[in-house]
C-alpha positions as CSV (number, residue, x, y, z in Angstrom):
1,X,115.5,88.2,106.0
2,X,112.2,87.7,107.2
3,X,109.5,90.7,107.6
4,X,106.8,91.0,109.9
5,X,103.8,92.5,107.5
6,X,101.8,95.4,108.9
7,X,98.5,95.4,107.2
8,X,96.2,98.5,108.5
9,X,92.5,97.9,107.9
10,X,89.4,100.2,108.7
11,X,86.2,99.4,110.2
12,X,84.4,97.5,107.8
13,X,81.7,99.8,107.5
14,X,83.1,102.3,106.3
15,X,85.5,101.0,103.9
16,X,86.0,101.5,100.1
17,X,83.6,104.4,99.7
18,X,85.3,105.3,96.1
19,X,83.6,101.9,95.3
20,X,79.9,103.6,95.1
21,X,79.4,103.3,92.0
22,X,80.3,99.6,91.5
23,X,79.4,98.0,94.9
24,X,76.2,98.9,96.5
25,X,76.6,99.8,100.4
26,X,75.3,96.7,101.3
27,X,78.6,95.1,99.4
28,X,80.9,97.0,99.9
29,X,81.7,95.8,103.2
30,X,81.9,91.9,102.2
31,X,84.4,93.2,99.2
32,X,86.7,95.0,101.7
33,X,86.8,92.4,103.7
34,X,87.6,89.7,101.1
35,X,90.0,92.1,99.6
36,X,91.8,91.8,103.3
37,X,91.0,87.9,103.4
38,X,93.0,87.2,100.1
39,X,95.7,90.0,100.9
40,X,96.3,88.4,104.5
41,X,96.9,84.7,102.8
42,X,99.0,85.7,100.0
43,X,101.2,87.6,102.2
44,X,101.2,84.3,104.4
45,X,102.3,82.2,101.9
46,X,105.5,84.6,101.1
47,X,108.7,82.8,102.2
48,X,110.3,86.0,102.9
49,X,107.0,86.9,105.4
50,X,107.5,85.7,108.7
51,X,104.0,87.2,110.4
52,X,101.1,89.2,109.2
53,X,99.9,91.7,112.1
54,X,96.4,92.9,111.3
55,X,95.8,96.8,112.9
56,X,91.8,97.1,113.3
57,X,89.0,97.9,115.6
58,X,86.8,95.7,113.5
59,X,85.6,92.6,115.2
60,X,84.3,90.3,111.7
61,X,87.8,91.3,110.3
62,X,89.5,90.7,113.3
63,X,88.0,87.2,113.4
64,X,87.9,86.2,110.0
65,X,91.6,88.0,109.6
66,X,93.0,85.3,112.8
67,X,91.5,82.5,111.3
68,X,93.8,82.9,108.5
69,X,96.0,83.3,110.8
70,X,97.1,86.4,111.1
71,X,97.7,88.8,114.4
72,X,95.1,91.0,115.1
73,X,96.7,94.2,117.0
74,X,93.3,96.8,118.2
75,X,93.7,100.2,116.5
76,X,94.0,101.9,120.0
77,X,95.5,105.3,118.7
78,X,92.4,105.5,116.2
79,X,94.4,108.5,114.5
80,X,93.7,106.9,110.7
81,X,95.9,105.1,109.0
82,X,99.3,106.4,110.0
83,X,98.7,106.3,113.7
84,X,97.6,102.5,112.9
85,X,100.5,101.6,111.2
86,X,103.3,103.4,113.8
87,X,101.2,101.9,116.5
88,X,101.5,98.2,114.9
89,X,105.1,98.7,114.3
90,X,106.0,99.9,117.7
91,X,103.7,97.0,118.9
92,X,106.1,94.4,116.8
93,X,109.4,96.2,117.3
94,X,108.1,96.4,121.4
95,X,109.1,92.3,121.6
96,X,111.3,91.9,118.5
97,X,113.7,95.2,117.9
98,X,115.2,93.5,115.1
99,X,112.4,92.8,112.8
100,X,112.4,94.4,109.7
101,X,108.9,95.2,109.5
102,X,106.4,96.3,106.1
103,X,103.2,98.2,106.4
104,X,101.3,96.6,103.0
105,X,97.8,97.9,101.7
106,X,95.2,95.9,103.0
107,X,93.6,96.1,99.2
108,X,95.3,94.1,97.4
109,X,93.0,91.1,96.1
110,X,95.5,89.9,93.3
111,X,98.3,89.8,95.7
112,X,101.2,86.9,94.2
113,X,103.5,85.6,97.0
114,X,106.7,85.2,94.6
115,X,106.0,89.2,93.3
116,X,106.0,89.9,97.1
117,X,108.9,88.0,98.0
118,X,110.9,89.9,95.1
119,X,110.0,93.2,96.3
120,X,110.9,92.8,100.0
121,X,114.3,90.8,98.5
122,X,114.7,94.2,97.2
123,X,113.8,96.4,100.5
124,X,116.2,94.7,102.3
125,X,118.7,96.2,100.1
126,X,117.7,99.5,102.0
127,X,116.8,101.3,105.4
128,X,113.8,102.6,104.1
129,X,112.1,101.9,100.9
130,X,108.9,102.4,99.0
131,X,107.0,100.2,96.3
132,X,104.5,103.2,94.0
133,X,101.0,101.8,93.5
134,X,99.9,101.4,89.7
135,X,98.7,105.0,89.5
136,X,102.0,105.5,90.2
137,X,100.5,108.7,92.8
138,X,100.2,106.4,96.5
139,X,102.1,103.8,98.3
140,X,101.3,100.0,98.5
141,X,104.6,99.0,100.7
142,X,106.4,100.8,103.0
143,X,109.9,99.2,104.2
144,X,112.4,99.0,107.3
145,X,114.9,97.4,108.3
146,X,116.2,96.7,112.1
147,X,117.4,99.8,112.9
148,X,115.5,102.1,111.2
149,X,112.0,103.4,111.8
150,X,109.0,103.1,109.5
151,X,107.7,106.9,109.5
152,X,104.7,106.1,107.2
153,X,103.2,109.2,105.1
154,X,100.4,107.2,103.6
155,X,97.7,109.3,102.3
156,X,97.3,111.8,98.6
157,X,100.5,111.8,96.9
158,X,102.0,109.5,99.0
159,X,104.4,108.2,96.4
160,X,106.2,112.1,96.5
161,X,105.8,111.8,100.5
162,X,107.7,108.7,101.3
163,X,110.1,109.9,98.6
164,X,110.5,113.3,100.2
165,X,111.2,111.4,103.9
166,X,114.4,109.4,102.0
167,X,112.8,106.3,101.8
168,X,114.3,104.6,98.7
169,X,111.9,104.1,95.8
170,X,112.1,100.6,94.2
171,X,111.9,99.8,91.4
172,X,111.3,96.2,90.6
173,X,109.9,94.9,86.9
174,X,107.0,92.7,87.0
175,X,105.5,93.0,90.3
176,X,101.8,94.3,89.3
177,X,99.7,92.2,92.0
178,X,101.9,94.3,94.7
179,X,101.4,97.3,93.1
180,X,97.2,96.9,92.0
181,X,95.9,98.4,95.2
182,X,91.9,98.7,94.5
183,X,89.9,102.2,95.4
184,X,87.7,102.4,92.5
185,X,85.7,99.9,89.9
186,X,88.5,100.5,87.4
187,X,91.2,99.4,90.1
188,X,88.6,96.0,90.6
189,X,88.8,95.8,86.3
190,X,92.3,95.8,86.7
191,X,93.0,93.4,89.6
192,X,90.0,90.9,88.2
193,X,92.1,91.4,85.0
194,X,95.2,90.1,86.9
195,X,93.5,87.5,88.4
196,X,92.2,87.8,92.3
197,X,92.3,85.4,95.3
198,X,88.9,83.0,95.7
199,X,87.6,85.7,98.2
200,X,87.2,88.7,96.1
201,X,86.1,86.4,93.0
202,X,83.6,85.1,95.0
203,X,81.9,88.4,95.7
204,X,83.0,90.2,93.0
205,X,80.7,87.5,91.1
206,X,77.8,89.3,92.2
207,X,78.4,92.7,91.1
208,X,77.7,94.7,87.7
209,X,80.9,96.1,86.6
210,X,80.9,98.9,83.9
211,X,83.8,98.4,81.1
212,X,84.5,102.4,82.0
């Protein structure tokens, strides 16, 4: 089974706030955005990805996002990041019913293409499931298969949300780089620690980052 990624992404501009204290504003922008760039390739390098479709009003995303060759989808609903995400999978199921499809965190510098691989294997297994983030509170993959609908509840306490809805929890062992979404400078620690695409390294280079 191949899956058509859903990746949500905000403008630019007003991405990774929670970073203040590690990225100045002026960063902060180039960090999301390289956090997308490295997310995007490692996804595209996933045998069991078929396409990445990129959900965002942001031109320089948009752009640099395509050249990597994803599909860039405009955030028409501009509802946040729900309404992004049932818009792109209603935009992919619109020409190809049966596509399983994925939303996946657009954060996720350290992203490994065999981890992803192993957690879709294990999706599949399922109409709806759900991969926990590292804080074990959010989401960083929401799953379904032809047939079923994606109903994403991303958002506080997402992990108890999706679980509440009856998508299926997985639970697959050494899978961190899916799970290492990055919000704060002790999410960036932790992905750095795990080893991020060239993107993020690059402009992670220029920052100060406190051990705590």
């Amino acid at each position: 089974m191949q899956w058509t990624l859903v990746i949500p992404l905000k403008p630019l501009a007003r991405a990774k706030s929670r970073l203040a204290d590690t990225a100045a504003d002026g960063v902060r922008p180039s960090l999301a955005l390289a956090f997308a760039q490295d997310t995007v390739a490692a996804a595209l390098a996933c045998q069991a990805v078929k396409d990445v479709v990129v959900v965002t009003v942001d031109p320089l995303a948009g752009r640099e996002l395509s050249a990597l060759g994803a599909r860039i989808v405009p955030d028409t609903p501009q509802g946040g990041l729900n309404a992004a995400l049932r818009h792109g999978a209603a935009v992919v199921r619109a020409s190809r019913p049966e596509s399983p499809v994925a939303a996946l965190n657009a954060d996720l510098p350290a992203l490994r293409p065999l981890e992803l691989s192993r957690v879709l294997d294990s999706a599949a297994e399922f109409p709806r499931a759900f991969l926990p983030d590292a804080a074990a509170i959010g989401t960083t993959l929401l799953a379904a298969i032809p047939g079923s609908e994606l109903a994403p509840a991303f958002g506080p306490d997402s992990r108890a949300r999706h679980a509440a809805s009856g998508a299926v929890e997985l639970r697959v062992a050494e899978v961190d780089s899916v799970r290492q979404d990055v919000d704060t400078g002790a999410d960036l620690r932790s992905a750095l620690a795990l080893g991020v695409g060239p993107r993020t390294a690059t402009v992670a280079a220029r920052l100060l980052i406190p051990d705590q």
